[in-house]
C-alpha positions as CSV (number, residue, x, y, z in Angstrom):
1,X,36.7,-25.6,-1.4
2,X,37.3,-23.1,-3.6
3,X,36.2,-25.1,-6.7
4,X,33.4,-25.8,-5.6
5,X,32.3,-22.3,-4.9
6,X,33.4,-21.3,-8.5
7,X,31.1,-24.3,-9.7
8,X,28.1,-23.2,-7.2
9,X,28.4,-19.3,-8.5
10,X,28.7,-20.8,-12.2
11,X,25.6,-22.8,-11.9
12,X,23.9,-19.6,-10.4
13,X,24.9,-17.4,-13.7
14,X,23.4,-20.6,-15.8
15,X,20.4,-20.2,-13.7
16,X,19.7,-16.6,-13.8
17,X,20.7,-16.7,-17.5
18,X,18.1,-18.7,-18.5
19,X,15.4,-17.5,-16.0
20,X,16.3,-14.1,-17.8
21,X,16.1,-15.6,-21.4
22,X,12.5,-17.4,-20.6
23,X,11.4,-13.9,-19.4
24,X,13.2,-12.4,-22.9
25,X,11.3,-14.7,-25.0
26,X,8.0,-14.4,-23.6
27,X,8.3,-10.8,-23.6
28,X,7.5,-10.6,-27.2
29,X,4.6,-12.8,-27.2
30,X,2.7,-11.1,-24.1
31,X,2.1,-7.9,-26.2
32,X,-0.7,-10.0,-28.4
33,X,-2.4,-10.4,-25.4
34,X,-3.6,-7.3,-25.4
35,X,-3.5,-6.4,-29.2
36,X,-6.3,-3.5,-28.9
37,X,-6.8,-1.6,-25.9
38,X,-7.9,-3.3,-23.0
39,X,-11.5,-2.4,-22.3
40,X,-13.4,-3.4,-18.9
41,X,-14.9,-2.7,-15.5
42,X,-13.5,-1.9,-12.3
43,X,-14.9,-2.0,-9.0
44,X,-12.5,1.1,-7.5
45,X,-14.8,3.6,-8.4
46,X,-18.2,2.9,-7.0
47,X,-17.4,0.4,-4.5
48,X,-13.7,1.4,-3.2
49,X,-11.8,-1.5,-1.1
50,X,-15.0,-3.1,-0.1
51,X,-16.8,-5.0,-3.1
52,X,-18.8,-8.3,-2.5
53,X,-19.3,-11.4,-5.2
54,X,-22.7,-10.3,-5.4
55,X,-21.7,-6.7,-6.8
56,X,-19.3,-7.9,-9.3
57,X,-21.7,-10.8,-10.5
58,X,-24.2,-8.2,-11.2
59,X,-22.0,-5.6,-12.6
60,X,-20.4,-8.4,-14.9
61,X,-23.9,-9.7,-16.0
62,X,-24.7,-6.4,-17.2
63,X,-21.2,-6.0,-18.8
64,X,-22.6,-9.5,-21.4
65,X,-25.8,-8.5,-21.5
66,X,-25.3,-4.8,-22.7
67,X,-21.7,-4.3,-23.4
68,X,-19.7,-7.3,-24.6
69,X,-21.0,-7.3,-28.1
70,X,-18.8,-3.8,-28.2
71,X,-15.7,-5.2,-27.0
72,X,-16.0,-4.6,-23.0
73,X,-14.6,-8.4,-21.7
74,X,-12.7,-7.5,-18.6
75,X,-14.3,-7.5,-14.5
76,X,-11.8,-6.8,-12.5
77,X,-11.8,-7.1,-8.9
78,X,-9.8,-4.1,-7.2
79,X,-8.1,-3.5,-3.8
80,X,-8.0,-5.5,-0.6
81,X,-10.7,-7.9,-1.8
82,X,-8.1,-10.6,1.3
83,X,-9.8,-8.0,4.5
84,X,-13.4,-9.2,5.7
85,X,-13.5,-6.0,7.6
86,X,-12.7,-2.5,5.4
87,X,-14.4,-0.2,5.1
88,X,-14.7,3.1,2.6
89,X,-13.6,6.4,2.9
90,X,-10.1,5.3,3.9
91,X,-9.0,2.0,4.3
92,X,-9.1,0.1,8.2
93,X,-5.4,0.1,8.8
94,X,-6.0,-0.4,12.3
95,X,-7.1,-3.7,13.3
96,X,-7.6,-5.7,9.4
97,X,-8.7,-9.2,9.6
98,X,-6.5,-10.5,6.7
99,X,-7.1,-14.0,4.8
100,X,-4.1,-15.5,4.1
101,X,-2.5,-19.3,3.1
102,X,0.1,-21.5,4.2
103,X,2.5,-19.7,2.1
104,X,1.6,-16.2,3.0
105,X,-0.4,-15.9,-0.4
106,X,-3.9,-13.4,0.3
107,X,-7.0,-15.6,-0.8
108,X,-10.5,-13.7,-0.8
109,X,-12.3,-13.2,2.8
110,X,-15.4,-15.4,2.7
111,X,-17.8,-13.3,3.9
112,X,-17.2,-11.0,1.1
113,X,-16.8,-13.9,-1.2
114,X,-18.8,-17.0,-0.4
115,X,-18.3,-19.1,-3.4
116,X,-14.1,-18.9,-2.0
117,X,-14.4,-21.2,0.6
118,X,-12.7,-24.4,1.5
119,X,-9.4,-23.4,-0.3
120,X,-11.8,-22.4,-3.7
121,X,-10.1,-19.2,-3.6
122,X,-11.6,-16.7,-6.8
123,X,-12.0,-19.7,-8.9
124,X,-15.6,-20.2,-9.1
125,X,-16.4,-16.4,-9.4
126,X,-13.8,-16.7,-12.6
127,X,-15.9,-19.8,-14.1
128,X,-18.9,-17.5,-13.4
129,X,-17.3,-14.7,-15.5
130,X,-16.1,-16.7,-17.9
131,X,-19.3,-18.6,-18.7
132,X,-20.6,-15.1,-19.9
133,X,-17.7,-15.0,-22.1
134,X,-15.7,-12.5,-20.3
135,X,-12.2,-12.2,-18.7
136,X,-11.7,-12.4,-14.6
137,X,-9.0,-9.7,-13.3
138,X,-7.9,-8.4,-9.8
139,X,-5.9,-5.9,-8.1
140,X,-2.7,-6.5,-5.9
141,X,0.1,-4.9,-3.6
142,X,3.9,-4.9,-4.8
143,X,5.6,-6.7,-2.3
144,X,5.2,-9.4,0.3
145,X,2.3,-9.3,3.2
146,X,3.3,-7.9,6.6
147,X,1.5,-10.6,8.2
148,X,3.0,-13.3,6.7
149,X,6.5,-11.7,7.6
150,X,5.3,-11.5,11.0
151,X,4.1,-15.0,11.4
152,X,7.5,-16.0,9.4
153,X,5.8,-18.2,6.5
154,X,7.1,-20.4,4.3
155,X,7.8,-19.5,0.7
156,X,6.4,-22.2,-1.8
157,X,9.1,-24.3,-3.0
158,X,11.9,-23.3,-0.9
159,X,12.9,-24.0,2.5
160,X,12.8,-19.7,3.1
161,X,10.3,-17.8,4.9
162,X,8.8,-14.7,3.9
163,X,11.2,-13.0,6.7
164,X,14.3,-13.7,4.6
165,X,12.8,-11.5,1.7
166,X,11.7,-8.6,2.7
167,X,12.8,-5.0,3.9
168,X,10.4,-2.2,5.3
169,X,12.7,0.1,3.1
170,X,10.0,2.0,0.4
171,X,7.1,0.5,2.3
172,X,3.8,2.0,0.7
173,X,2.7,5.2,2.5
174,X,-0.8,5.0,2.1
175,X,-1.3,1.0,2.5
176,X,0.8,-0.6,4.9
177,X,-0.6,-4.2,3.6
178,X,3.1,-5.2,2.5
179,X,6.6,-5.2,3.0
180,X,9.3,-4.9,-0.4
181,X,10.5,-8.0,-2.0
182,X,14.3,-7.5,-2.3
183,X,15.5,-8.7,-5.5
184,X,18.0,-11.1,-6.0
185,X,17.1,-13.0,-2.3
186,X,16.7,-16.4,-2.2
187,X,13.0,-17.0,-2.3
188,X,12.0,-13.6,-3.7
189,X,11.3,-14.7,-7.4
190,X,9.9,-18.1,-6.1
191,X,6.9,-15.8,-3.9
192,X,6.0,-13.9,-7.1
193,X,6.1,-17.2,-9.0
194,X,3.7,-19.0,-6.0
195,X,1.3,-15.8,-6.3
196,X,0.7,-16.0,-9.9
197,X,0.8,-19.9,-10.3
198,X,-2.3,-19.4,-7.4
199,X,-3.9,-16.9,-9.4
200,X,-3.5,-19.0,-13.1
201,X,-5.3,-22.0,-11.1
202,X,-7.9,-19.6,-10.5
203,X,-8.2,-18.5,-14.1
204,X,-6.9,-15.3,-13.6
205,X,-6.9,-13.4,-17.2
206,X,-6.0,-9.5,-16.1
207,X,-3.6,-8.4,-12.8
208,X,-3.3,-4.6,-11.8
209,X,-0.5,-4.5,-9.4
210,X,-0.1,-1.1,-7.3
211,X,2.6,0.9,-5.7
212,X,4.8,-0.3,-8.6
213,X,5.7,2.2,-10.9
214,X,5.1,5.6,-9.0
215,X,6.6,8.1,-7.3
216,X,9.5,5.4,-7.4
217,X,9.4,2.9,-10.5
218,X,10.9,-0.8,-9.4
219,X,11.5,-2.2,-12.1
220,X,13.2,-5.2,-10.8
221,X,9.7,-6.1,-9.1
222,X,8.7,-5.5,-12.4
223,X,11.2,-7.9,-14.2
224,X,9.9,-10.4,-11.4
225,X,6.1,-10.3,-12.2
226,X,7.1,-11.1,-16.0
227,X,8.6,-13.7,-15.2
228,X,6.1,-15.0,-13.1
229,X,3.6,-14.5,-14.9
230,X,5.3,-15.9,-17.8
231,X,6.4,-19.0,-16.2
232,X,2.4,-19.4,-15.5
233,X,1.6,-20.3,-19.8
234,X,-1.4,-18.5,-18.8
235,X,-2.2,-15.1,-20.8
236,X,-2.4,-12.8,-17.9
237,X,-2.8,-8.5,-18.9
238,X,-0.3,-6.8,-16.9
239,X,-1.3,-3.2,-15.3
240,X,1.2,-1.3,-13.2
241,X,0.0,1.2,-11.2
242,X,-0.2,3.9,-9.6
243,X,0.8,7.1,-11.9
244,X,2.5,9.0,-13.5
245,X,5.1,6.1,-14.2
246,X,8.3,7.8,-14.5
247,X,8.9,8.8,-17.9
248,X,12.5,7.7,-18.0
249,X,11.6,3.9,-17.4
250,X,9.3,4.2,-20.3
251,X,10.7,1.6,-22.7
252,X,11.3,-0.6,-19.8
253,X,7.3,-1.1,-18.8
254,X,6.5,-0.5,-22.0
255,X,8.7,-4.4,-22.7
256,X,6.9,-5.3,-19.3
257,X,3.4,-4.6,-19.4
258,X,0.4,-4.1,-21.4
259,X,-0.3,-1.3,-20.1
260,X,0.9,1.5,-17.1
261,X,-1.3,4.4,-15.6
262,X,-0.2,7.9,-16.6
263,X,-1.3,9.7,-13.9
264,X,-2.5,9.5,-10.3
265,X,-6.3,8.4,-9.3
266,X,-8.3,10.2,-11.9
267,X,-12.1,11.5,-10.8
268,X,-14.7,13.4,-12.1
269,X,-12.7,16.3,-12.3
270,X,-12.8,18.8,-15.3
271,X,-9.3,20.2,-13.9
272,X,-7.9,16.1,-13.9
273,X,-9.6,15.7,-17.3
274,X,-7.4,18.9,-18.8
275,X,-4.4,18.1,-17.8
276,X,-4.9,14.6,-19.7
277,X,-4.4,16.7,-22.7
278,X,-0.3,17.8,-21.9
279,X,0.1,13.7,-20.2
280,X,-1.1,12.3,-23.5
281,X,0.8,14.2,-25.2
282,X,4.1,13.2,-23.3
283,X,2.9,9.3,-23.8
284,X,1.8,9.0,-27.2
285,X,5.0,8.3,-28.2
286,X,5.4,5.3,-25.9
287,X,2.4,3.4,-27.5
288,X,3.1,0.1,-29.3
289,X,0.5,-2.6,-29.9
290,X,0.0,-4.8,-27.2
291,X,1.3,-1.8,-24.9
292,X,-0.6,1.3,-24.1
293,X,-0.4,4.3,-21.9
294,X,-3.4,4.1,-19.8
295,X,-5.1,7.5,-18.5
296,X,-6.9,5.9,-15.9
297,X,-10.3,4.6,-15.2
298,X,-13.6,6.3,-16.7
299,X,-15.8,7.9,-13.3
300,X,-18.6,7.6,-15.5
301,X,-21.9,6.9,-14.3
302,X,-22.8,5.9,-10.7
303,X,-19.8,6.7,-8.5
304,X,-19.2,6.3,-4.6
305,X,-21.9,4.0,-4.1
306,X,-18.6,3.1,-0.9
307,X,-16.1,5.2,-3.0
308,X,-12.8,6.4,-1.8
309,X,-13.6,9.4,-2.7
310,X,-17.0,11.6,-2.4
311,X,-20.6,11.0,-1.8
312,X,-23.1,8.0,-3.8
313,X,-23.7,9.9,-6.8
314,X,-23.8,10.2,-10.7
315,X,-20.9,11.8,-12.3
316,X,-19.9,15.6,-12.0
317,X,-18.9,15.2,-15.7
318,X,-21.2,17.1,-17.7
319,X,-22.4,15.2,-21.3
320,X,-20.4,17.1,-23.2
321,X,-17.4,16.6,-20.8
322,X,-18.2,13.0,-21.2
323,X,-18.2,13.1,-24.9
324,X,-14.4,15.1,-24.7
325,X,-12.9,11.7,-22.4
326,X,-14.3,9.2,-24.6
327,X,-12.7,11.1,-27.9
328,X,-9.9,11.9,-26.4
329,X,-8.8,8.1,-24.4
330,X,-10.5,6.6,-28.1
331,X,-7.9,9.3,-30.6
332,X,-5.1,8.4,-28.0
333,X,-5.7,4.5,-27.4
334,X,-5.7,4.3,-24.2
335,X,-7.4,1.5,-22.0
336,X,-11.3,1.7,-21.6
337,X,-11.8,0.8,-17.6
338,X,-14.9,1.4,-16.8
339,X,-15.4,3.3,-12.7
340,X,-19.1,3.5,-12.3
341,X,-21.4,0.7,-11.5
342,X,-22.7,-0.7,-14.6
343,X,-26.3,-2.0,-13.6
344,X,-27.1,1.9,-13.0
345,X,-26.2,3.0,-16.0
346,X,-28.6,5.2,-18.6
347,X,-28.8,5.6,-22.2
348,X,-26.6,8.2,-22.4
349,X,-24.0,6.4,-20.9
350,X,-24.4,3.4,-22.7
351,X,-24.8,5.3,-25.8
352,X,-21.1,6.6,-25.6
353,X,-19.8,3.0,-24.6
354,X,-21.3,1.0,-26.8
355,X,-20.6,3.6,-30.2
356,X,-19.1,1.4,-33.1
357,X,-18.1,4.1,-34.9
358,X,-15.8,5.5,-32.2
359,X,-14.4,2.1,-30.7
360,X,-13.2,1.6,-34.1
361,X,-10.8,4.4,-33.8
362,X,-9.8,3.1,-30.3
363,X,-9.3,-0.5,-31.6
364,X,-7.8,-0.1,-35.2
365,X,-6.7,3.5,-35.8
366,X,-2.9,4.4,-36.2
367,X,-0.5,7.4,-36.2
368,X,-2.3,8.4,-33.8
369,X,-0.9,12.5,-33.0
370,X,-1.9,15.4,-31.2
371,X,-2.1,18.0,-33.9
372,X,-2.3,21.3,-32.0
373,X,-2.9,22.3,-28.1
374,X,-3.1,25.6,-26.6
375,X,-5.3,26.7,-23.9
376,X,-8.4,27.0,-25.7
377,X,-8.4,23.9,-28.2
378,X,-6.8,20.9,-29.1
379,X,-7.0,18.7,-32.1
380,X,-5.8,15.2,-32.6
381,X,-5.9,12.9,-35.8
382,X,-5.1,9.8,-36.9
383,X,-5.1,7.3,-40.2
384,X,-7.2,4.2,-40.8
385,X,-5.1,1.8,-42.4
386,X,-8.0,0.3,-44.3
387,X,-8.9,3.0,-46.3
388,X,-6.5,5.7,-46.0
389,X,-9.5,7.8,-44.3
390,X,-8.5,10.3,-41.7
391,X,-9.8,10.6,-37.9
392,X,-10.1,14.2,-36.8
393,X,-11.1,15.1,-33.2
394,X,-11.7,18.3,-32.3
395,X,-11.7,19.6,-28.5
396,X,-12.6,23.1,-26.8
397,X,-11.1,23.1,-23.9
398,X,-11.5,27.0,-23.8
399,X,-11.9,27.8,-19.4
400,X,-13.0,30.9,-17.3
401,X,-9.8,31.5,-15.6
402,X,-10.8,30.2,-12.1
403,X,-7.8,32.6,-10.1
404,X,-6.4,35.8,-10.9
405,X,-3.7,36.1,-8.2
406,X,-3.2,40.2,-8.6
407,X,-6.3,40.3,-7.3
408,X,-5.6,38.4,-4.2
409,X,-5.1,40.2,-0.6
410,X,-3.4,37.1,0.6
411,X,-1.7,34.4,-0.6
412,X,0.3,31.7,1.4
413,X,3.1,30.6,-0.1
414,X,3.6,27.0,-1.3
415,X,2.1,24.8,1.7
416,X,2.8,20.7,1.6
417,X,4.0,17.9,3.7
418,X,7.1,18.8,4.1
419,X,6.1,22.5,5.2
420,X,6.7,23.1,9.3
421,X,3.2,21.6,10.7
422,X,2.3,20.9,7.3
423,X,0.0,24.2,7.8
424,X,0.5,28.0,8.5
425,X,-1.6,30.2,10.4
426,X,-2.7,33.5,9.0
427,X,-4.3,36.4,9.9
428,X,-5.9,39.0,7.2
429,X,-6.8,42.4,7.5
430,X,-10.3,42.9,6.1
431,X,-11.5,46.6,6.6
432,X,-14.3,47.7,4.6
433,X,-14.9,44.3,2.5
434,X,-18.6,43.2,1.8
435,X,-17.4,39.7,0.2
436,X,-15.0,37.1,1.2
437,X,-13.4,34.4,-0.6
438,X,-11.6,31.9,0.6
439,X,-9.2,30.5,-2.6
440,X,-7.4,27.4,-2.7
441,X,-4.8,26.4,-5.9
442,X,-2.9,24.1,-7.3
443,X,0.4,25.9,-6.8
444,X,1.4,25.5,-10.4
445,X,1.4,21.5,-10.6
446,X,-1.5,19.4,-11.0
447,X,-4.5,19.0,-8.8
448,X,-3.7,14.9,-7.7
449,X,-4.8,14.5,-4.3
450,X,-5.1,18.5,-2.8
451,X,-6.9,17.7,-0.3
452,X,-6.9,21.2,1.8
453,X,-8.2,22.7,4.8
454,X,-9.5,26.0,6.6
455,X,-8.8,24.9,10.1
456,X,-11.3,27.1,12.4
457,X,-11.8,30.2,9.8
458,X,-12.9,32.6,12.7
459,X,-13.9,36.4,11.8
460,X,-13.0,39.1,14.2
461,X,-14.7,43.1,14.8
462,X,-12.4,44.0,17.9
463,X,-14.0,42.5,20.9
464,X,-16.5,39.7,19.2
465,X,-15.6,36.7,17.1
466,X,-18.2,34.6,14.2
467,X,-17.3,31.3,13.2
468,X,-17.2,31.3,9.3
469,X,-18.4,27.2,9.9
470,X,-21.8,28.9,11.5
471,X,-22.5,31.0,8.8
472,X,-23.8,29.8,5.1
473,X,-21.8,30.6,2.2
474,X,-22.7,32.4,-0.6
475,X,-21.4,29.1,-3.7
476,X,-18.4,27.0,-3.0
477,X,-16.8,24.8,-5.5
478,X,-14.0,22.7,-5.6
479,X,-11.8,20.5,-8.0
480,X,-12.9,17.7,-6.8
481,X,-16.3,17.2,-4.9
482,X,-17.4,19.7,-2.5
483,X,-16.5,21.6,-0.1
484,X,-17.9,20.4,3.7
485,X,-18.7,22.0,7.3
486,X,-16.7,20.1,9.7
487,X,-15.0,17.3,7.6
488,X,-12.4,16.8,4.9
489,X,-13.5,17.0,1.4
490,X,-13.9,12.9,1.3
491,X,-16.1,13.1,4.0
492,X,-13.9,12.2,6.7
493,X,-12.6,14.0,10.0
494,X,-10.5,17.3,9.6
495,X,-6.9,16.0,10.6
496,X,-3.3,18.1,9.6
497,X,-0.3,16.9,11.2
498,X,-1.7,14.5,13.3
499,X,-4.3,16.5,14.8
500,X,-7.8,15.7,14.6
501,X,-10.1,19.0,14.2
502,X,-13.8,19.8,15.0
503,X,-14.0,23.3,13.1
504,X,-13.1,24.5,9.8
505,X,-13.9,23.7,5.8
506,X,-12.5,20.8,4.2
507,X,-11.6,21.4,0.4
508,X,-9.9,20.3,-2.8
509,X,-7.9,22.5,-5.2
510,X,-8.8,24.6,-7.4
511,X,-11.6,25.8,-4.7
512,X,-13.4,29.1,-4.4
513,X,-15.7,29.9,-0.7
514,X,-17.7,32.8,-1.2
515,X,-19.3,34.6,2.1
516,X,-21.2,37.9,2.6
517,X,-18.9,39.5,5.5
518,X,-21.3,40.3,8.1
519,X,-21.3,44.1,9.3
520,X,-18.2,45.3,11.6
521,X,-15.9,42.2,10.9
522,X,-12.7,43.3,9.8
523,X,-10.2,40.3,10.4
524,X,-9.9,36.5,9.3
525,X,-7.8,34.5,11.4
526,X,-7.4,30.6,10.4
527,X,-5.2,27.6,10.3
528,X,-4.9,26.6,6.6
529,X,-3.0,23.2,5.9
530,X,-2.3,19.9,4.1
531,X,-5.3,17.2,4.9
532,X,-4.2,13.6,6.3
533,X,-5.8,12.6,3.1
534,X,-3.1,14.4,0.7
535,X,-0.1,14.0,2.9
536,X,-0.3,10.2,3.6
537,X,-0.3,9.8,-0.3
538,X,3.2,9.0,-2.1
539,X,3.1,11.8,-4.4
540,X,2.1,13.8,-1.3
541,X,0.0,17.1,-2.8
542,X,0.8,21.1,-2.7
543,X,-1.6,23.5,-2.6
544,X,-1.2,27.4,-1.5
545,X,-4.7,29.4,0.3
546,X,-5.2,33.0,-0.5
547,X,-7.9,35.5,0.7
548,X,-9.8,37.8,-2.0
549,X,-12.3,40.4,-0.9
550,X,-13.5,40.6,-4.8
551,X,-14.0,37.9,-7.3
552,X,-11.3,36.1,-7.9
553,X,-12.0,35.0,-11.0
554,X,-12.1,36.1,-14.8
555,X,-15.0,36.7,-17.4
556,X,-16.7,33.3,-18.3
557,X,-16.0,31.7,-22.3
558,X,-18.9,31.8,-24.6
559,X,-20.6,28.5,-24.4
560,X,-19.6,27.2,-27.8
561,X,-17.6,28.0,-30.3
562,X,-16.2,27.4,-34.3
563,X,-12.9,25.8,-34.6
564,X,-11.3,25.8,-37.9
565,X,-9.3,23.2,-39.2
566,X,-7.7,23.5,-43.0
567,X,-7.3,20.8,-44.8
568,X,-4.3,21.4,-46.3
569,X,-3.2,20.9,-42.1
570,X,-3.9,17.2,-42.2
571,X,-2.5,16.5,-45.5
572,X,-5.7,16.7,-47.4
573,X,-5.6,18.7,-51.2
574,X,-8.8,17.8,-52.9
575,X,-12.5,18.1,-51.5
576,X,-13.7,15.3,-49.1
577,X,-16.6,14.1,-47.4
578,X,-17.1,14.3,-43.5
579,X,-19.3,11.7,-40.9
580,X,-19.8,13.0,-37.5
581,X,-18.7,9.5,-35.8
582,X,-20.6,10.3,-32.5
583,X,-24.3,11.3,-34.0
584,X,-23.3,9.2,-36.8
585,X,-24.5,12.0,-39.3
586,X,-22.8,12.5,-42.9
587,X,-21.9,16.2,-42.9
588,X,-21.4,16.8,-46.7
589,X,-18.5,17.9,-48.8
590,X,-15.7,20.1,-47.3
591,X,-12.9,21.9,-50.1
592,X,-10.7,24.1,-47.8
593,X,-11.5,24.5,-44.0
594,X,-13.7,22.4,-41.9
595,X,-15.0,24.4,-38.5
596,X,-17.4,22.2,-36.2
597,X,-19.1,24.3,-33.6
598,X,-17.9,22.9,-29.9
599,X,-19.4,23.4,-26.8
600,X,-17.2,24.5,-23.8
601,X,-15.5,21.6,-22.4
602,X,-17.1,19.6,-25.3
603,X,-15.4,17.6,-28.3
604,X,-16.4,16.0,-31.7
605,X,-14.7,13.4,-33.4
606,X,-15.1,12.7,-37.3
607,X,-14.1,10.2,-40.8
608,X,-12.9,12.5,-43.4
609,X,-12.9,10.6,-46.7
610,X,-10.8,11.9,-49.7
């Protein structure tokens, strides 16, 4: 007997061997899939978990119409397209009607996507996109469907069921659609490879699969897709997601994928769109063709139409803001994923996707380096390797400082998820103030999902008590959206902890509340804490709430400003010539320094020929 175990485990290690050497081999040939930066459309942004055929049809008819002769080619079809019943503003965990095959593989609810039925599954809305020349993509869940462990289904090709795979250990926080797949089961590679030989008979060209690579990277999931996809001989893109992937498994997604998301869900956010600056900077290093850091999808345009995340409307970004995240994504080379919905687009925003100058330096520029960053500027450049020409990009990134904190007469410490009630309770001593300001931060880390609340803010004089929810404030502004009456920031009920509240101010770091303080009032008590919102995410969110009875803020930067540049920095000795790649304008001959004026918050990007 014991031979023939010996002989069983040996065939095993010939197996694997040669599974593992397939997935070697193809590895180097999946990175000329992608050999510039993938450039599409994605439905997240303006339609959240709820598109229909319809919307993508139309967004991917504009897409060949206006768009493709630039390079756009990808539609790609994001979350939960398998529920006939979501909804936006937070996904319907409670009572999903899932569609779902034989073999526990999701297929596209019908009423959402006619053309699916009888078994079709996406492949006649793929023919559709491909007869307009472009490329069909979608968005999936790591892991295995909770339905089809609960119904116990069969796993194509084996005689396992999807029970004998799985473990509720890591289970997405925010979606509960899936179980894990635990590697090395019996059946577990054989599910990814029934998934994606599905989606190859559908025509599937582009795959962004989620709650993969942050907060916890798996890169043996990630070792099973390639291989899957692989096995398929179909050129499938490979997106992980969410972000920030985990900088330590860097060269392993980088011999994975095409292309991984650097940080969490990006908005239209001039806070978000900073920090990009210090995360590409950490990336650039990690780009190779055929693999690219990937700062997240563009909210350009019309957003929220049934977003995740705000209100229908155009983007917060102002143009000049727009022009600073299409230099800096086009210097750094990092996928162009469209968020907003194409067939409402203007000329502006067409203008700045469809600029041949600038795709140029997203498609064929190399050593491509930031240059300098501090607070105020940054500067990136990079080579053409045609003609020896240099790309210069130029940012001012120059900011009022939103928060002084010495100026604060109350400040909570640190408040998160994991903080006793996820909330604290304060009561401030206001005696003599005219102005009130209610402050919410960051708490020194990034601004990803701060979803924050002022749980009934009530004002006191003694004996009588005002509702700060009944009174109008003076301005409010937040990092993301605005600030609401009665419902989180994402326009949904007010709920820390598990309780649901009727009174207060939802909000999202950095915010500022100003109020006139009615006569006599001389005490604010509230409940300040962590919304349902940012605590059911992975990454969870931190935040701290102060109280400032003066303007919490510094003196505001002048709205443009010269930045100088000598040549001598970017190896340059001799006069040269300078084009202005976004108005497409020769500038004339520089000798020494070059110094564009920049708006606040604004960028340039330029060809400087020796």
């Amino acid at each position: 007997m014991t031979k023939y175990i010996w002989k069983a485990v040996l065939v095993g290690v010939i197996v694997l061997h040669h599974v593992d050497t397939i997935g070697q081999k193809k590895s180097t040939d999946f990175h000329q899939w992608a050999a510039t930066p993938p450039m599409g459309w994605n439905s997240w942004d303006c339609y959240g978990p709820t598109v229909v055929e319809s919307e993508v049809k139309a967004n991917a008819d504009y897409m060949a119409k206006h768009l493709k002769s630039s390079g756009w080619e990808y539609v790609v079809v994001d979350i939960r397209w398998y529920v006939a019943n979501d909804k936006a503003h937070g996904y319907n965990q409670t009572d999903p009607q899932y569609s779902i095959d034989e073999y526990g593989r999701f297929i596209p609810a019908v009423n959402r996507f006619p053309s699916s039925a009888n078994g079709k599954g996406f492949k006649p809305l793929a023919d559709y996109i491909h007869s307009l020349g472009l490329k069909f993509g979608i968005h999936i869940m790591r892991g295995i469907p909770t339905i089809a462990v609960d119904r116990k289904l069969p796993i194509k090709g084996t005689s396992v069921t999807a029970n004998d795979i799985y473990s509720k250990a890591d289970q997405c926080t925010w979606l509960r659609d899936m179980y894990t797949i635990v590697p090395g089961k019996i059946g577990s590679q054989e599910y990814y490879n029934s998934i994606f030989e599905l989606y190859a008979s559908w025509g599937l060209d582009f795959v962004k699969v989620d709650d993969l690579s942050s907060p916890i990277y798996f890169a043996e999931e990630v070792e099973m897709i390639r291989r899957a996809i692989d096995r398929t001989g179909r050129k499938i893109v490979l997106s992980t997601s969410p972000g920030e992937t985990p900088i330590a498994h860097a060269s392993h997604v980088q011999q994975h994928a095409n292309m991984w998301r650097t940080v969490g869900d990006f908005w239209d956010s001039w806070r978000q769109l900073k920090e990009h600056f210090e995360v590409f900077s950490r990336w650039n290093k990690f780009r190779v063709s055929g693999a690219y850091p990937d700062g997240d999808m563009l909210p350009m345009g019309r957003l929220s139409i049934r977003g995740e995340r705000g209100d229908d409307r155009m983007t917060a970004f102002s143009q000049d803001e727009q022009y600073t995240m299409m230099t800096l994504w086009s210097i750094f080379k990092s996928p162009l994923m469209f968020g907003g919905d194409l067939p409402s687009n203007d000329a502006f925003t067409n203008a700045l996707l469809t600029n041949k100058d600038v795709l140029d330096v997203l498609k064929y520029s190399v050593n491509n380096r930031e240059l300098i960053r501090n607070q105020d500027y940054a500067i990136w450049v990079a080579d053409d390797p045609k003609t020896g020409d240099k790309y210069l990009a130029v940012f001012n990134t120059m900011d009022q400082v939103e928060v002084i904190e010495g100026k604060a007469l109350f400040v909570t410490p640190k408040i998160d998820r994991n903080t006793k009630g996820q909330g604290l309770r304060i009561d401030v001593d206001l005696m003599g103030a005219r102005k009130l300001y209610l402050v919410v931060t960051d708490a020194g880390d990034n601004i990803d999902w701060d979803h924050a609340d002022w749980i009934a803010p009530t004002l006191y004089n003694g004996k009588d008590s005002l509702a700060l929810t009944t009174l109008s404030w003076v301005k409010a502004t937040a990092g993301w959206a605005k600030p609401k009456v009665n419902r989180g920031v994402s326009d949904v009920p007010l709920i820390v902890n598990g309780t649901h509240y009727e009174n207060g101010i939802g909000t999202h770091s950095n915010s500022i509340i100003e109020f006139d303080v009615p006569a006599g009032y001389t005490r604010l008590k509230a409940f300040v804490g962590v919304d349902k919102a940012a605590a059911d995410q992975n990454t969870g969110a931190s935040m701290k709430f102060a109280v400032y009875t003066e303007n919490p803020s510094g003196p505001m930067p002048p709205v443009s400003r010269p930045i100088a540049i000598p040549l001598k920095s970017l190896g340059i000795s001799k006069p040269a010539t300078i084009k202005d790649l976004w108005s497409g304008k020769e500038l004339g001959v520089i000798t020494h320094e070059f110094a564009p004026i920049i708006n606040q918050h604004g960028a340039g990007l330029y060809r400087i020929k020796q």
